[in-house]
C-alpha atoms as an extended CHARMM CRD file, in Angstrom:
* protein
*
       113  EXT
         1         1  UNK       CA              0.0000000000        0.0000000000        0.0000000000  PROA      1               0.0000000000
         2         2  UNK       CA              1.0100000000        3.3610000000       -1.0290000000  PROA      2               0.0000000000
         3         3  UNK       CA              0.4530000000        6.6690000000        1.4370000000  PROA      3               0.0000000000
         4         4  UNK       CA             -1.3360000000        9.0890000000       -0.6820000000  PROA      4               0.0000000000
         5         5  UNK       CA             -2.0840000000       11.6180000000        2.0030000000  PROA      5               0.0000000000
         6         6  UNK       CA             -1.4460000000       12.4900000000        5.6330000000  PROA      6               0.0000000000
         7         7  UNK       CA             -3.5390000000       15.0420000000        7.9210000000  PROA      7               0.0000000000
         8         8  UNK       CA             -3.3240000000       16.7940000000       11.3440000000  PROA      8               0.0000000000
         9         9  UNK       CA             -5.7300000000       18.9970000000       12.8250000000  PROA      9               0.0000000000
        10        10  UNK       CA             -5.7240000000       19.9330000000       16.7660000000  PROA      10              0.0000000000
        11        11  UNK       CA             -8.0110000000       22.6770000000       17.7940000000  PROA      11              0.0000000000
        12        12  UNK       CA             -8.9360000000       24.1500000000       21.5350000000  PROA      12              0.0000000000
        13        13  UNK       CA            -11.8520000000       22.0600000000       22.6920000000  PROA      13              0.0000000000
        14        14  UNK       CA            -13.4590000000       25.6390000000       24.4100000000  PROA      14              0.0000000000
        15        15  UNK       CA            -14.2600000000       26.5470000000       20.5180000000  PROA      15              0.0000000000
        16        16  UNK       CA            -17.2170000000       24.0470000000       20.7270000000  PROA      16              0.0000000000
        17        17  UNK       CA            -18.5510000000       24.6060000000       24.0900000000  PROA      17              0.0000000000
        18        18  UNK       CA            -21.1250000000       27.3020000000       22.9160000000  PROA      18              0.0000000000
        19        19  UNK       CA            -21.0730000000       26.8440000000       19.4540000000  PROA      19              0.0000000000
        20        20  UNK       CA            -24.8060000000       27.3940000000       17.5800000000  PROA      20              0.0000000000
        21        21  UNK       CA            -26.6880000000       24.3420000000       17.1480000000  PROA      21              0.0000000000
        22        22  UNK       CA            -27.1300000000       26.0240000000       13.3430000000  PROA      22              0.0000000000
        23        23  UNK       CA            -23.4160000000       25.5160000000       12.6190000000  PROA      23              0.0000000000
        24        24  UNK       CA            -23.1530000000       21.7270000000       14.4880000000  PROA      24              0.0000000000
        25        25  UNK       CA            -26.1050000000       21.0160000000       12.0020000000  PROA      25              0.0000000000
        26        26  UNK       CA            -24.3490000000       22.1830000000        9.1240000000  PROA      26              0.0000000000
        27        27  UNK       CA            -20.5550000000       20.2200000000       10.0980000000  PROA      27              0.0000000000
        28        28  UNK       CA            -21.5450000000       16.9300000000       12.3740000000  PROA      28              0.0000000000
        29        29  UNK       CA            -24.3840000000       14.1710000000       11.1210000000  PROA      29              0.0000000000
        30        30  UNK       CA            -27.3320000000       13.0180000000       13.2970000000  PROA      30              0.0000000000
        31        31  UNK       CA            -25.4280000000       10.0180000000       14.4580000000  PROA      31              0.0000000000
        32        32  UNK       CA            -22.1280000000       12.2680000000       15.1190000000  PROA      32              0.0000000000
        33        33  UNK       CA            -24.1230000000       14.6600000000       17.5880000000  PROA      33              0.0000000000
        34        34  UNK       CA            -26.1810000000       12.0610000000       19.0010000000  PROA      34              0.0000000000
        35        35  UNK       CA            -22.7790000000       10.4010000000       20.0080000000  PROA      35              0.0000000000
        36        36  UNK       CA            -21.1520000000       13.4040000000       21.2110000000  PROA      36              0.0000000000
        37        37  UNK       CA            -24.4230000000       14.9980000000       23.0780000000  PROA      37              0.0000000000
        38        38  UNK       CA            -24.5130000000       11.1050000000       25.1630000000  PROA      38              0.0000000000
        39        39  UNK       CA            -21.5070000000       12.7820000000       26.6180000000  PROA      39              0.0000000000
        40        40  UNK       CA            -21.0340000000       14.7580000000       30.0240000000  PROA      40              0.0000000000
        41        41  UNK       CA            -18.7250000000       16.6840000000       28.1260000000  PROA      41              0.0000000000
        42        42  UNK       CA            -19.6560000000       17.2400000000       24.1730000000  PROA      42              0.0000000000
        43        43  UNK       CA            -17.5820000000       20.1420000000       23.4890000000  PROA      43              0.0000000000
        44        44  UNK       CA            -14.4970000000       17.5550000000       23.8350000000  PROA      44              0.0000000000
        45        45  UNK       CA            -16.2780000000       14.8090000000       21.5550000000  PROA      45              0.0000000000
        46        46  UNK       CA            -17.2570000000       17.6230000000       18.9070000000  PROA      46              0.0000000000
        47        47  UNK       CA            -13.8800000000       19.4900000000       18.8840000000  PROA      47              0.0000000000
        48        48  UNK       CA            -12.1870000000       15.8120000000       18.4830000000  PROA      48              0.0000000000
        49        49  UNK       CA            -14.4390000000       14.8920000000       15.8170000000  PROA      49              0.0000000000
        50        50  UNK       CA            -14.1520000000       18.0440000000       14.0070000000  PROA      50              0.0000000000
        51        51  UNK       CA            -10.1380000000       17.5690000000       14.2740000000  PROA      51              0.0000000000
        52        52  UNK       CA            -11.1890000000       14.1870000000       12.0380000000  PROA      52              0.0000000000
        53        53  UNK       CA            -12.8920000000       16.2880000000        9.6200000000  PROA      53              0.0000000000
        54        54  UNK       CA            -10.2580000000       18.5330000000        9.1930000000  PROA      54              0.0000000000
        55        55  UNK       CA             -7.2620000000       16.6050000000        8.6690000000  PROA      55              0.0000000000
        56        56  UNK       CA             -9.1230000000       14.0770000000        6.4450000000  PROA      56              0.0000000000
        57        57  UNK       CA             -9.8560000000       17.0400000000        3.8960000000  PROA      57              0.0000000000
        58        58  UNK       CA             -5.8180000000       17.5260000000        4.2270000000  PROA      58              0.0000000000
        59        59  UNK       CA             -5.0780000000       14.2530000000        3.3060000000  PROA      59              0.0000000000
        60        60  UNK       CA             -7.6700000000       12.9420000000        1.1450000000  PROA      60              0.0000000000
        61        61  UNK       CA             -6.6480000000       13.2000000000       -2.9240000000  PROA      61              0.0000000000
        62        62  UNK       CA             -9.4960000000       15.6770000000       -3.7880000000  PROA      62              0.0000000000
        63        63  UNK       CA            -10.7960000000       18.7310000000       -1.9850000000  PROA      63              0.0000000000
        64        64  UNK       CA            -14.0890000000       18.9950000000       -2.6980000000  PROA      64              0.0000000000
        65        65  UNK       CA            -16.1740000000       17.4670000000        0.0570000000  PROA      65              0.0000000000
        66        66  UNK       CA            -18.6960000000       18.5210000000        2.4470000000  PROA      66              0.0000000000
        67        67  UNK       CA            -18.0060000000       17.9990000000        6.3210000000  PROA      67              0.0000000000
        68        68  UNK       CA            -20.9870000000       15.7940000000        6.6270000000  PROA      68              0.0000000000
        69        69  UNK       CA            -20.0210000000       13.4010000000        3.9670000000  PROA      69              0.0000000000
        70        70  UNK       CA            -17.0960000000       12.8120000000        6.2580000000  PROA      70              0.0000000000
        71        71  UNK       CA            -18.5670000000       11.2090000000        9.2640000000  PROA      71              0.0000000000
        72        72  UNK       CA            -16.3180000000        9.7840000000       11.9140000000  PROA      72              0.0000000000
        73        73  UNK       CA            -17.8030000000        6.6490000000       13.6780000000  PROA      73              0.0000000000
        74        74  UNK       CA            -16.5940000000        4.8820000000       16.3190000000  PROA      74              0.0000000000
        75        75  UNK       CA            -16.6390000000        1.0120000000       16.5020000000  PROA      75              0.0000000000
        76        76  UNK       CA            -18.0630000000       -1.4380000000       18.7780000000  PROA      76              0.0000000000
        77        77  UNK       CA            -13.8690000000       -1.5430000000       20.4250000000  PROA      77              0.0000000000
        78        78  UNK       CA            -13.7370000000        1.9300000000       20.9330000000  PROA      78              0.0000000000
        79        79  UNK       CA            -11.5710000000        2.9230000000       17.4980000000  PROA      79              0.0000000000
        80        80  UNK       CA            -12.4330000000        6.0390000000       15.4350000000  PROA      80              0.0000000000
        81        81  UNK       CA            -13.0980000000        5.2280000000       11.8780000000  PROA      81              0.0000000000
        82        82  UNK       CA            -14.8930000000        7.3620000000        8.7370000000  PROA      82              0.0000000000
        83        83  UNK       CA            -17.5990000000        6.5720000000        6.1400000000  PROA      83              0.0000000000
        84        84  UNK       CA            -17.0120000000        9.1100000000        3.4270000000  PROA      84              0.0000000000
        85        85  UNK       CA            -19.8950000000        9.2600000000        1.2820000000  PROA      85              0.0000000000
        86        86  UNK       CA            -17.9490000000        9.7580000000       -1.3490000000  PROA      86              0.0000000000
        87        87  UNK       CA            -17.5900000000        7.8170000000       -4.7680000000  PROA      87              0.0000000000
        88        88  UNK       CA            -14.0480000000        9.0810000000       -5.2990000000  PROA      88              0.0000000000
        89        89  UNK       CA            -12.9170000000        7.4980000000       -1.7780000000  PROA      89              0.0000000000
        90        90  UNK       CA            -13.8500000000        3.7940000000       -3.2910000000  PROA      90              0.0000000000
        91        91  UNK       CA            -10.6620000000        1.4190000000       -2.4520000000  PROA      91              0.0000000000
        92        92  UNK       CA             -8.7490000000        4.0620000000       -0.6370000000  PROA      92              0.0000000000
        93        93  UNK       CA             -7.8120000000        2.6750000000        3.1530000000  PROA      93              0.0000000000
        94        94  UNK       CA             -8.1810000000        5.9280000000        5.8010000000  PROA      94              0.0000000000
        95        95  UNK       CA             -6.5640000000        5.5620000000        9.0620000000  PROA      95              0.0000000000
        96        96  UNK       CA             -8.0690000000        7.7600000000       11.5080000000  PROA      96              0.0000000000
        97        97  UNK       CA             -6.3620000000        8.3690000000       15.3500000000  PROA      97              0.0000000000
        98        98  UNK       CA             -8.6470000000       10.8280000000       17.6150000000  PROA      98              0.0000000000
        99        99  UNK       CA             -7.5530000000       12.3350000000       21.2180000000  PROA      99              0.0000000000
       100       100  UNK       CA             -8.4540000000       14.7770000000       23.5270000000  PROA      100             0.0000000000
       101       101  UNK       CA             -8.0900000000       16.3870000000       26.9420000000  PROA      101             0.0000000000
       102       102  UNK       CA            -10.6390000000       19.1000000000       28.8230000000  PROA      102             0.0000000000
       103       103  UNK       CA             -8.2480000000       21.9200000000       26.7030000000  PROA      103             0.0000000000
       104       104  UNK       CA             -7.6450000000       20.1950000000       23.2930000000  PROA      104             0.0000000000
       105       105  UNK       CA             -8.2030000000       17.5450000000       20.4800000000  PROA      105             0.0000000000
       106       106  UNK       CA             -6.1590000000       15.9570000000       17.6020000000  PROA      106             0.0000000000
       107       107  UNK       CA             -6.6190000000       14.0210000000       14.9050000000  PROA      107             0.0000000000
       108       108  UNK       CA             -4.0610000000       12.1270000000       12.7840000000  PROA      108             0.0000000000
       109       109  UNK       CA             -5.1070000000       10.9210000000        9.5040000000  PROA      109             0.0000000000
       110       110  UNK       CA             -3.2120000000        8.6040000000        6.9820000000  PROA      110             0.0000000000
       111       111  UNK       CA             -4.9050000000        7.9780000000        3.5350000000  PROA      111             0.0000000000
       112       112  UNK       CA             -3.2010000000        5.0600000000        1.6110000000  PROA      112             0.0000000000
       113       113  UNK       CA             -4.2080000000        3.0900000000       -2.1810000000  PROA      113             0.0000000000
């Protein structure tokens, strides 16, 4: 396999704390808020998952995308992953690492062929 693309994206996690629920509508899906919102502490879920969003657009091999066709899910172990609804994103393999503290989130994303 062949690394096409690498992202990073680490943000403050107080950014999200009273963001508009207009502009989480327009970034996260249903399923991403509902996951985040189960949380005592969104803010740190949303910033994290927004980190994923980022860096994926950083490392994918095209640019045009909407955040909500890149939706981070998180598997029945507790790993990050993505759906990209995205026909151009057929056969590639997207690695996706997500952390966060009270202060701040990263994401690390490697794209390979």
């Amino acid at each position: 396999m062949a690394i096409i693309g690498i992202g990073v994206d680490m943000e403050d996690v107080c950014r999200f704390k009273n963001t508009e629920d207009k502009l989480l509508k327009r970034i996260f899906t249903e399923e991403e808020l509902a996951f985040c919102f189960k949380s005592v502490k969104p803010w740190e879920h949303l910033a994290a998952r927004f980190c994923a969003k980022e860096a994926a657009f950083k490392a994918l091999p095209f640019k045009e995308i909407s955040f909500k066709n890149i939706e981070v899910k998180t598997l029945k172990d507790g790993k990050p992953t993505f759906m990209i609804h995205d026909d151009r994103a057929k056969g590639l393999d997207i690695k996706l690492s997500l952390s966060h503290t009270e202060s701040a989130a990263i994401a690390f994303v490697v794209v390979s062929e």
